[in-house]
SEFILO-779134 format. One record per residue: x, y, z of N, C-alpha, C in turn. Coordinates in nm, 4 decimals, decimal comma. Atoms other than C-alpha are relative to their C-alpha. Last residue first. Example, Ala and Ser with C-alpha at 12.3 -4.5 7.8 and 13.67 -1.06 7.14 Angstrom:
SEFILO-779134
+----------+----------+----------+----------+----------+----------+----------+----------+----------+
|    neast |   nnorth |      nup |   caeast |  canorth |     caup |    ceast |   cnorth |      cup |
+----------+----------+----------+----------+----------+----------+----------+----------+----------+
|  -0,0820 |  -0,1190 |  -0,0060 |   1,3670 |  -0,1060 |   0,7140 |  -0,0770 |   0,1090 |   0,0730 |
|   0,0890 |  -0,1190 |   0,0000 |   1,2300 |  -0,4500 |   0,7800 |   0,0900 |   0,1200 |   0,0000 |
+----------+----------+----------+----------+----------+----------+----------+----------+----------+
//
This chain:
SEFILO-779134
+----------+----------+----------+----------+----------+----------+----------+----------+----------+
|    neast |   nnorth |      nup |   caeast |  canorth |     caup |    ceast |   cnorth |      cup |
+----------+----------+----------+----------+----------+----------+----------+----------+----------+
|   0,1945 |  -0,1815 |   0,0011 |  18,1788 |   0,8861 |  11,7371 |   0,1412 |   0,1065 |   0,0815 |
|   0,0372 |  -0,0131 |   0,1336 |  18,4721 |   0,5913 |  11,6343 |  -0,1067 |   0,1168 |  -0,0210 |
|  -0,1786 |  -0,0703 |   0,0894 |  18,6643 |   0,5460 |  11,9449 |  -0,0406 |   0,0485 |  -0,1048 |
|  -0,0267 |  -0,1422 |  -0,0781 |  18,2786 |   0,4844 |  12,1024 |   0,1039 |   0,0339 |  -0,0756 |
|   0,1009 |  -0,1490 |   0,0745 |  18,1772 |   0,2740 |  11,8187 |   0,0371 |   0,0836 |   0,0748 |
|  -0,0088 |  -0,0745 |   0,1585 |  18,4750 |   0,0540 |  11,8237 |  -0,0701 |   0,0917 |  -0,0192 |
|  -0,1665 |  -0,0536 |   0,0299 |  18,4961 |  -0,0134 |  12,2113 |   0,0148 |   0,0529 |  -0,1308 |
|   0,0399 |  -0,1126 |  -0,0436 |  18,0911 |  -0,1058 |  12,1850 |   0,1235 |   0,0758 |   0,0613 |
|   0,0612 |  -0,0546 |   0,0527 |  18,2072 |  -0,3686 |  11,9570 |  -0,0503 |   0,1205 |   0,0324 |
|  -0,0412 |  -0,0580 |   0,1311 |  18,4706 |  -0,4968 |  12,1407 |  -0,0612 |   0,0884 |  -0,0846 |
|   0,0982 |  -0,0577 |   0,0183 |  18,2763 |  -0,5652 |  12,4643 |   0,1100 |   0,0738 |  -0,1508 |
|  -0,0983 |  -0,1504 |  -0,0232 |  18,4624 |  -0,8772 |  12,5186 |  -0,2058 |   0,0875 |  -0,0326 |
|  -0,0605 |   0,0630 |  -0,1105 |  18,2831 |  -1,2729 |  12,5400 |   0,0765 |   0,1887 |   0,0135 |
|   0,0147 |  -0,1052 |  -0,0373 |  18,0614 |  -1,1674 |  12,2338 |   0,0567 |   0,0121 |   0,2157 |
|   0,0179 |   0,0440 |  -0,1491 |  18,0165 |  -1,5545 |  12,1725 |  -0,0431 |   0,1469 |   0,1120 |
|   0,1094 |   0,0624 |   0,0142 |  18,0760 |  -1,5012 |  11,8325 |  -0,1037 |  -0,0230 |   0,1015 |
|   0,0400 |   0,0233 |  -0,1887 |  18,4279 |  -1,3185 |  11,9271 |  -0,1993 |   0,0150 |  -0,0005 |
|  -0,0889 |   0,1849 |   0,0053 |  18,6527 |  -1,3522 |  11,5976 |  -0,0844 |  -0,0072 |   0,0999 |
|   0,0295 |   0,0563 |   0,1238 |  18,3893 |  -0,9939 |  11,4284 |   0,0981 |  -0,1576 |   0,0363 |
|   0,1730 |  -0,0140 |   0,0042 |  18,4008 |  -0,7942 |  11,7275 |  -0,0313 |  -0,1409 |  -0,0632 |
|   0,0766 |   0,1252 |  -0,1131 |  18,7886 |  -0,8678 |  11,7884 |  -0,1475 |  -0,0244 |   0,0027 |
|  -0,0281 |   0,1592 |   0,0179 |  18,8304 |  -0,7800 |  11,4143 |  -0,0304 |  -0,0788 |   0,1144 |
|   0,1275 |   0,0518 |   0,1070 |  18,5752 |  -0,4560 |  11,4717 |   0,0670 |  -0,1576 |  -0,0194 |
|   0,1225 |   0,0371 |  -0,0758 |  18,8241 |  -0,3649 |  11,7992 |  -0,0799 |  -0,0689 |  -0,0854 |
|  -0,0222 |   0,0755 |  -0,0857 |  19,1091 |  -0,3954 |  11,5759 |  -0,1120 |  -0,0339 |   0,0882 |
|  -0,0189 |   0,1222 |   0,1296 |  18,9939 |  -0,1606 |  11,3036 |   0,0115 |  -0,0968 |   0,1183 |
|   0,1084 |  -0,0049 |   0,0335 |  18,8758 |   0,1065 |  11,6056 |  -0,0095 |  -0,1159 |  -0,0782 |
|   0,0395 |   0,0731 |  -0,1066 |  19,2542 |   0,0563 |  11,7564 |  -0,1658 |  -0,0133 |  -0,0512 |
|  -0,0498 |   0,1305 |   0,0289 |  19,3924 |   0,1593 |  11,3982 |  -0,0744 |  -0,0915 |   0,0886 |
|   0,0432 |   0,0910 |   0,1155 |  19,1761 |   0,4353 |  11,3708 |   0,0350 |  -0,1220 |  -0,0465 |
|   0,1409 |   0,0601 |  -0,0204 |  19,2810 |   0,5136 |  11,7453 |  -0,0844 |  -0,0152 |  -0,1148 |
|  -0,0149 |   0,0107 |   0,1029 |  19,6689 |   0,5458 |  11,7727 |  -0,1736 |  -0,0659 |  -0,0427 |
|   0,0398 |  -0,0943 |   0,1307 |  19,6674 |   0,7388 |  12,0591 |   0,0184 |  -0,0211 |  -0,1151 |
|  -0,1868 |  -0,0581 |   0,0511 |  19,9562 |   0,4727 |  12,2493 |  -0,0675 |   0,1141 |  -0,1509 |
|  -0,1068 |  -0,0303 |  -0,0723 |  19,6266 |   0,3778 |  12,4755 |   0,1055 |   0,0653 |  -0,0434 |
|   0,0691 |  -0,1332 |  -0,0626 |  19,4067 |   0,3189 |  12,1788 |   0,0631 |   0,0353 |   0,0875 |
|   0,0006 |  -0,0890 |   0,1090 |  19,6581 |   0,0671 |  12,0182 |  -0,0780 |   0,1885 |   0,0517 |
|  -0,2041 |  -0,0948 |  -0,0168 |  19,7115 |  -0,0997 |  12,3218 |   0,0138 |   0,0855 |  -0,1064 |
|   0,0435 |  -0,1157 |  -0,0782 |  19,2994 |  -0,1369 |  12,3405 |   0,1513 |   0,0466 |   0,0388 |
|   0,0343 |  -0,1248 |   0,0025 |  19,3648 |  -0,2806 |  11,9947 |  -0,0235 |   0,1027 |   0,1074 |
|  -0,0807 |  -0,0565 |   0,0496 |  19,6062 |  -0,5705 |  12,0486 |  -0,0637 |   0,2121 |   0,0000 |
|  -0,1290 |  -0,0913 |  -0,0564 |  19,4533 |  -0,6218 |  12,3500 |   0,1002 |   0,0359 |  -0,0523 |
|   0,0904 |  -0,1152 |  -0,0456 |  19,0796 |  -0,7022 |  12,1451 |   0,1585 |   0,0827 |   0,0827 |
|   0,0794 |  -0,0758 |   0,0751 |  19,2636 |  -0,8978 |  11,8849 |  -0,0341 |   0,1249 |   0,0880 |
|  -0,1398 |  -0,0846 |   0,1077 |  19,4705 |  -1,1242 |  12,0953 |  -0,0411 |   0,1799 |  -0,0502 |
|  -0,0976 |  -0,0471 |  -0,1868 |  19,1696 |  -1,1832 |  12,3449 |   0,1229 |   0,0426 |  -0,1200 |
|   0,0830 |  -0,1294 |  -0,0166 |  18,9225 |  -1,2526 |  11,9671 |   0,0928 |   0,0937 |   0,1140 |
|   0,0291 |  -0,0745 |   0,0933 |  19,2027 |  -1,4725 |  11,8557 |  -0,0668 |   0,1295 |   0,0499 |
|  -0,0725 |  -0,1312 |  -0,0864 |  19,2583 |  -1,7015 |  12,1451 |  -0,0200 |   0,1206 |  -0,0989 |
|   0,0824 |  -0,0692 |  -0,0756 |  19,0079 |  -1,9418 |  11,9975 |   0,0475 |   0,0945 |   0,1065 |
|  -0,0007 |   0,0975 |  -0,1111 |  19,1572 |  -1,9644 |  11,7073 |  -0,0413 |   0,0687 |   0,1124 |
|   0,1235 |  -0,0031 |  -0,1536 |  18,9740 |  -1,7474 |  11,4378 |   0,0204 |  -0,1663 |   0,0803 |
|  -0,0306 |   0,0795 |  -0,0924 |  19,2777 |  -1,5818 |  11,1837 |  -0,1382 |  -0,0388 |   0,1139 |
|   0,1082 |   0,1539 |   0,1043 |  19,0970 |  -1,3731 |  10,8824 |   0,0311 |  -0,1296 |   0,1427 |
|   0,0803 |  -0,0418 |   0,0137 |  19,2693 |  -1,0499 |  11,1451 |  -0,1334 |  -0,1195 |  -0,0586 |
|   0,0453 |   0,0151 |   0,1550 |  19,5926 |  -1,2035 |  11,1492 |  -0,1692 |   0,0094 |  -0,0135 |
|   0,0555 |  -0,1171 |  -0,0013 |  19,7851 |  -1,1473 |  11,4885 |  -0,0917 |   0,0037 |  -0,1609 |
|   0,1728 |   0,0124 |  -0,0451 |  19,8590 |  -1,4750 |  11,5252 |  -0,0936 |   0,0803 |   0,0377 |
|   0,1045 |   0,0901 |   0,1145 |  20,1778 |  -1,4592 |  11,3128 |  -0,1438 |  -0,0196 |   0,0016 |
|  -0,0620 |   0,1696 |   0,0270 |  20,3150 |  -1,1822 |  11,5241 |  -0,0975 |  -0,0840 |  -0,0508 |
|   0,0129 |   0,0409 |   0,1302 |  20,2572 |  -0,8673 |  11,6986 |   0,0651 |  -0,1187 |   0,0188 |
|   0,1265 |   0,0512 |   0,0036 |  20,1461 |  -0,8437 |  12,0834 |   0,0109 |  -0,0416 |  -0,1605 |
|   0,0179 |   0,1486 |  -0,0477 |  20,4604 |  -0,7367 |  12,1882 |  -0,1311 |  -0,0469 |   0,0195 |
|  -0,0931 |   0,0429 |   0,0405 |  20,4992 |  -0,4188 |  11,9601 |   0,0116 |  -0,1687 |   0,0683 |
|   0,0612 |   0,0227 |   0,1545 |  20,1520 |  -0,2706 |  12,0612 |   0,1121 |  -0,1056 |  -0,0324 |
|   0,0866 |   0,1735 |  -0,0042 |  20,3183 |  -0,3825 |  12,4227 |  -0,0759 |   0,0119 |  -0,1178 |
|  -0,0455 |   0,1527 |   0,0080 |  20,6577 |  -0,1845 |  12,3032 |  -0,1150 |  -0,0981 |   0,0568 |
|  -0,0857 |   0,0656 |   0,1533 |  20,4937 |   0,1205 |  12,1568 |   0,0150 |  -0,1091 |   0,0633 |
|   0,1164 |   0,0654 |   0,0625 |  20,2906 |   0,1782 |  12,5310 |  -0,0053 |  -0,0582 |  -0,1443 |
|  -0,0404 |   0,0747 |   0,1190 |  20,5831 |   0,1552 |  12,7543 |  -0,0941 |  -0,0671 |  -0,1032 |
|   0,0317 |  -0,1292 |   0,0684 |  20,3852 |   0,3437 |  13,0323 |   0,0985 |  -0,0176 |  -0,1585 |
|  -0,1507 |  -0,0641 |  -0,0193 |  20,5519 |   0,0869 |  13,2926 |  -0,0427 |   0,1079 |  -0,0906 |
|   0,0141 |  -0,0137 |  -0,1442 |  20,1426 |  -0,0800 |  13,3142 |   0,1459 |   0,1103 |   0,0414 |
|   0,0774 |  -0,0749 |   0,0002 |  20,1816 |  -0,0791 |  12,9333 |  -0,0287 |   0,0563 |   0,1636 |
|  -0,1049 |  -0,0711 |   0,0725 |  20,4692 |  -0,3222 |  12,9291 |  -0,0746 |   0,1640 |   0,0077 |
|  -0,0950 |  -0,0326 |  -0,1221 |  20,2768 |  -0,5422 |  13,1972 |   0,0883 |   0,1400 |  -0,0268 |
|   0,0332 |  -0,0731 |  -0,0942 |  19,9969 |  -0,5116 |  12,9642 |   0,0958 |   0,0584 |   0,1260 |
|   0,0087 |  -0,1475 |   0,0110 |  20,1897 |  -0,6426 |  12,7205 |  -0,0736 |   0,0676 |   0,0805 |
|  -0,1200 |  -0,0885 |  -0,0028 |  20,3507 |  -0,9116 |  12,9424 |  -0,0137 |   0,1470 |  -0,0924 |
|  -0,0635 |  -0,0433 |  -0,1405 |  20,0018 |  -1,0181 |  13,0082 |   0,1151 |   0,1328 |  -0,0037 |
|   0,0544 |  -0,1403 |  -0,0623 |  19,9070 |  -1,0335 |  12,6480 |   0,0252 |   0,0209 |   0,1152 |
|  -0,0034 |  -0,1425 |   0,0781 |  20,1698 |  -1,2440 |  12,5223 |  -0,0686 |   0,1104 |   0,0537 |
|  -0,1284 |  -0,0555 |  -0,0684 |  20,1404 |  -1,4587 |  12,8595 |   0,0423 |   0,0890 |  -0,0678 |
|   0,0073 |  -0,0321 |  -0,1354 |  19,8014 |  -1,5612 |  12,7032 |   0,1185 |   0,0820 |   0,0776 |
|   0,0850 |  -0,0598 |   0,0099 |  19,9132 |  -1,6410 |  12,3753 |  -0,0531 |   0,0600 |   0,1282 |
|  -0,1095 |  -0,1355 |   0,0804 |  20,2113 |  -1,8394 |  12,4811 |  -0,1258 |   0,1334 |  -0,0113 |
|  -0,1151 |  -0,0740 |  -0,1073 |  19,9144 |  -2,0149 |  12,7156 |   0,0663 |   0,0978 |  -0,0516 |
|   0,0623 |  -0,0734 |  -0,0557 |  19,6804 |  -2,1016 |  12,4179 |   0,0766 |   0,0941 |   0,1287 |
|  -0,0296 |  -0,1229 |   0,0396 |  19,9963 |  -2,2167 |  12,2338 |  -0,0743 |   0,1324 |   0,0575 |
|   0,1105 |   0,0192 |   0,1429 |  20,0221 |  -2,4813 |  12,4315 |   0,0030 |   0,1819 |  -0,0403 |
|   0,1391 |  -0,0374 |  -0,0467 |  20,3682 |  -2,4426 |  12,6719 |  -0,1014 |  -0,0495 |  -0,1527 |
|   0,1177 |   0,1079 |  -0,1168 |  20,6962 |  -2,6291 |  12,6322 |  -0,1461 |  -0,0015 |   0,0052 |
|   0,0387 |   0,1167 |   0,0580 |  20,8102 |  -2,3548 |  12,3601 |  -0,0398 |  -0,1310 |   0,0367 |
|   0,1599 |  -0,0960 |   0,1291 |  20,7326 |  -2,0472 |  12,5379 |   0,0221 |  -0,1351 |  -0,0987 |
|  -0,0325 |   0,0522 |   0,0867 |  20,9723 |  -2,1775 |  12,8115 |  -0,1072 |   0,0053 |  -0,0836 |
|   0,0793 |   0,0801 |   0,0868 |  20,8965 |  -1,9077 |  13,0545 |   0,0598 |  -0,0668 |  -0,0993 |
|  -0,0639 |   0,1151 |  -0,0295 |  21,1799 |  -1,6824 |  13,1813 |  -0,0703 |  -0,1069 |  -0,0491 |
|  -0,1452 |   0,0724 |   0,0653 |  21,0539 |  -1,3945 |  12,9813 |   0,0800 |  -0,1285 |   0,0435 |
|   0,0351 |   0,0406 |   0,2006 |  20,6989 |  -1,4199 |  13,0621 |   0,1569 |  -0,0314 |  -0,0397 |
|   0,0835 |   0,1488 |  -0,0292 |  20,7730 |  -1,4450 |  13,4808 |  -0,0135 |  -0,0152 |  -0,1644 |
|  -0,0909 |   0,1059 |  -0,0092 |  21,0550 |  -1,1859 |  13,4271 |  -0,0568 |  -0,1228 |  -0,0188 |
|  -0,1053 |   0,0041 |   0,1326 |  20,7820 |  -0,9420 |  13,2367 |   0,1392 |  -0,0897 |   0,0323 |
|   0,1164 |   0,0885 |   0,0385 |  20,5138 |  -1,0091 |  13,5880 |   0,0787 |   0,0059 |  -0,1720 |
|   0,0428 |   0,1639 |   0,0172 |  20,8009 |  -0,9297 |  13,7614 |  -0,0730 |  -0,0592 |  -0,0746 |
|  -0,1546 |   0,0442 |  -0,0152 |  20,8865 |  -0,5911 |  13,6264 |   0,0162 |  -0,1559 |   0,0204 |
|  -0,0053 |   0,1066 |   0,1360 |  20,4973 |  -0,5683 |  13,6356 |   0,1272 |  -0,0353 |  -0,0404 |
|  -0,1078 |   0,0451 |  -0,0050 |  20,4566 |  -0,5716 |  14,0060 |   0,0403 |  -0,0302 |  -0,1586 |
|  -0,0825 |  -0,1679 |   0,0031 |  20,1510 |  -0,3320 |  14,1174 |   0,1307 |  -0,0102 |  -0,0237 |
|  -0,0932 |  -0,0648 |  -0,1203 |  20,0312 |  -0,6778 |  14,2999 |   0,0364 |   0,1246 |  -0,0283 |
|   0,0866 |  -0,0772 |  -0,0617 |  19,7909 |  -0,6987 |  13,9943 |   0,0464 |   0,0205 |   0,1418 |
|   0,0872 |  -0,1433 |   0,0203 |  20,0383 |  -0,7074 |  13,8010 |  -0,0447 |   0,0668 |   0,0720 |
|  -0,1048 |  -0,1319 |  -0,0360 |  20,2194 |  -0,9881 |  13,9733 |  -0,0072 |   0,1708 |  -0,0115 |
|   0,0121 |  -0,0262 |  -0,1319 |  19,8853 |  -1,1750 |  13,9382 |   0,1023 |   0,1040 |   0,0513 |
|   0,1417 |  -0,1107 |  -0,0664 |  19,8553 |  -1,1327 |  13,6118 |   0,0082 |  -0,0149 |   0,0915 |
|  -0,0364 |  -0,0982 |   0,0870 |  20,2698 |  -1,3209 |  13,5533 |  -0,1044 |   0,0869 |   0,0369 |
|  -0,0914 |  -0,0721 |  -0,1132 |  20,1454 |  -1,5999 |  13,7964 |   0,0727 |   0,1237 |  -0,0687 |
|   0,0611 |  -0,0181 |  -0,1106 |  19,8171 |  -1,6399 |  13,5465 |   0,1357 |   0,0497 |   0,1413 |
|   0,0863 |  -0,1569 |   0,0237 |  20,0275 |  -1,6156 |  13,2296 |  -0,0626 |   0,0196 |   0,1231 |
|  -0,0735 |  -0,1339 |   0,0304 |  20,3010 |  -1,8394 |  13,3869 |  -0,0892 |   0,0849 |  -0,0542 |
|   0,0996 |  -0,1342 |  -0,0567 |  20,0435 |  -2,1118 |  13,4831 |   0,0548 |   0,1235 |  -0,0180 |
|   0,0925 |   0,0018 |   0,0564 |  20,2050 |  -2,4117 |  13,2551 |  -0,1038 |   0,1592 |   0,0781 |
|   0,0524 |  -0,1128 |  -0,0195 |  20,5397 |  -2,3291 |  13,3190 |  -0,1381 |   0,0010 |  -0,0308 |
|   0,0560 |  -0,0667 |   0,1214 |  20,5976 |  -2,6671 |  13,4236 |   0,0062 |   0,1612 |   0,0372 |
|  -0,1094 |  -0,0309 |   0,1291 |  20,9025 |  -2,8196 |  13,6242 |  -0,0593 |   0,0482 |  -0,1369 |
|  -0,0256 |   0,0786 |   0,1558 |  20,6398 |  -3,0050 |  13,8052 |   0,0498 |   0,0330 |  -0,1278 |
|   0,0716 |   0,1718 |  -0,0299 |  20,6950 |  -2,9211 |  14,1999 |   0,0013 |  -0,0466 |  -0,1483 |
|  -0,0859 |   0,0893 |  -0,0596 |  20,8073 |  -2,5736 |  14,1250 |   0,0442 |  -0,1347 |   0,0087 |
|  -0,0824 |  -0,0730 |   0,0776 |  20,5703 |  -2,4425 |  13,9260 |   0,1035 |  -0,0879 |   0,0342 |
|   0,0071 |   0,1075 |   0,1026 |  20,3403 |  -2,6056 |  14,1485 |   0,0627 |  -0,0259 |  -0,1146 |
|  -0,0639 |   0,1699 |  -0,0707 |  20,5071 |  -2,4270 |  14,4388 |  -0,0540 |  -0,0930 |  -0,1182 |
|  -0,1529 |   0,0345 |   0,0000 |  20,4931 |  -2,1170 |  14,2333 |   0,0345 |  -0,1227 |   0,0383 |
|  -0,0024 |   0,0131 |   0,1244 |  20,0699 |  -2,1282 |  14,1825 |   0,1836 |  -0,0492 |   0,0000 |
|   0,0502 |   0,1419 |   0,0635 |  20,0385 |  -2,1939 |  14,5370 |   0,0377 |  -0,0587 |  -0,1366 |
|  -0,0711 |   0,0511 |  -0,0755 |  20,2511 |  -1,8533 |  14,6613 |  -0,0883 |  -0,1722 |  -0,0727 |
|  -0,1230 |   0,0458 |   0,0448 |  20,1071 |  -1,7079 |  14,3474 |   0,0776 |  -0,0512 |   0,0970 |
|  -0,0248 |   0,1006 |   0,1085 |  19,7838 |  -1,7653 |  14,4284 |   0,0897 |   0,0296 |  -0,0514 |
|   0,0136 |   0,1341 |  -0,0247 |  19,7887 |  -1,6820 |  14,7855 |   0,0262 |  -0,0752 |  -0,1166 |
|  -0,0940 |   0,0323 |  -0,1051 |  19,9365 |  -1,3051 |  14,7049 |   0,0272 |  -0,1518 |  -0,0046 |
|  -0,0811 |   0,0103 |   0,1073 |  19,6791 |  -1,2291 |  14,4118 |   0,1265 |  -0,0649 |   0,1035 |
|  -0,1216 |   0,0029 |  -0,0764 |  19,3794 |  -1,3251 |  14,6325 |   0,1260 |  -0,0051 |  -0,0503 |
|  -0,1288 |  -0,1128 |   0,0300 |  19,1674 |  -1,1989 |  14,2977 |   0,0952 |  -0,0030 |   0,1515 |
|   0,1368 |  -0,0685 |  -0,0791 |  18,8621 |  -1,4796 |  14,3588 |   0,0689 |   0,1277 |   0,0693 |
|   0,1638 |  -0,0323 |   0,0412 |  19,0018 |  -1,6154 |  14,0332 |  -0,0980 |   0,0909 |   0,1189 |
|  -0,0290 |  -0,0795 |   0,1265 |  19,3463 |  -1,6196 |  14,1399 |  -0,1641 |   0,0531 |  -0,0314 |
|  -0,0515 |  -0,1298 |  -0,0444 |  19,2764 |  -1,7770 |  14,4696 |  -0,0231 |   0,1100 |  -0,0897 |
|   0,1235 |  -0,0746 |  -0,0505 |  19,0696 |  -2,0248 |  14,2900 |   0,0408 |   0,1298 |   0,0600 |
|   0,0948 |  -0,0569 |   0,0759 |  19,3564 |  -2,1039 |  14,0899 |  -0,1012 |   0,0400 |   0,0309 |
|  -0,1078 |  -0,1397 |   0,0584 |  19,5926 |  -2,1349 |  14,3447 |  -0,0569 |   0,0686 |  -0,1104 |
|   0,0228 |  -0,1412 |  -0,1728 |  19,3592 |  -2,3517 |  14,5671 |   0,0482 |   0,1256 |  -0,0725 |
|   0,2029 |  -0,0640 |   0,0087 |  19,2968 |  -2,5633 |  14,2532 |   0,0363 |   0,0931 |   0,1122 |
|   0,0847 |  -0,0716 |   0,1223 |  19,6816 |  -2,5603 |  14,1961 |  -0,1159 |   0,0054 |  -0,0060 |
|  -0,0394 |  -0,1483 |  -0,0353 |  19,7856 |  -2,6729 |  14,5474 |   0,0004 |   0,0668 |  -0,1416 |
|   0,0722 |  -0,0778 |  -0,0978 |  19,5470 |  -2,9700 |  14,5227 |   0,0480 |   0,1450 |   0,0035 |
+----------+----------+----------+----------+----------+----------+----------+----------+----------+
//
């Protein structure tokens, strides 16, 4: 119960309620299974210091990978939120950064590898990146594509 409340919270951006819900479940079953979601929420409190303890304390090897993945991009945003815009390009690399790669975290990898790329003025790289999230995201779930042509005119 106190994870649907904590996830609806989340979702209906009460960032406060759903990490007071989200922690107690945390709590209660010795998972990190919501650490990317109580990690964005800290954010969006204006807390990314926390929302980079909540990734680093995480057992990144307990979790599915969709999660690790998930909490990757958080904590770079979090890194980016401090104006540390090298180190969330820098925490976003890694094996599942692979362009031919299409799990279904791929296109979300992809698209925050590149809008960290555009952010840290590195924007022929972030243009390439946008076209790979264009090109893993079938579904057209981002606006990747219309991120590449603008960086690109």
């Amino acid at each position: 119960m106190r994870e649907a409340v904590g996830l609806a919270a989340y979702h209906a951006g009460e960032w406060a309620e759903a990490l007071s819900e989200l922690r107690a479940v945390r709590r209660m079953t010795r998972t990190d299974i919501h650490a990317a979601v109580i990690a964005d929420a800290e954010r969006a409190l204006g807390r990314p210091e926390r929302a980079l303890d909540v990734a680093k304390d995480a057992d990144m090897s307990m979790l599915p990978k969709e999660v690790q993945i998930e909490l990757q991009i958080v904590a770079a945003g979090a890194r980016r939120d401090l104006g540390q815009l090298d180190a969330a390009v820098v925490a976003l690399q890694g094996p599942e950064l692979d362009p031919a790669r299409r799990d279904p975290w791929s296109h979300r990898l992809f698209y925050a590898y590149a809008d960290n790329l555009a952010a840290a003025g590195r924007t022929d790289e972030a243009v390439q990146w946008f076209l790979h999230a264009a090109e893993a995201d079938p579904e057209e779930e981002t606006d990747a594509a219309e991120r590449a042509a603008e960086l690109a005119s």
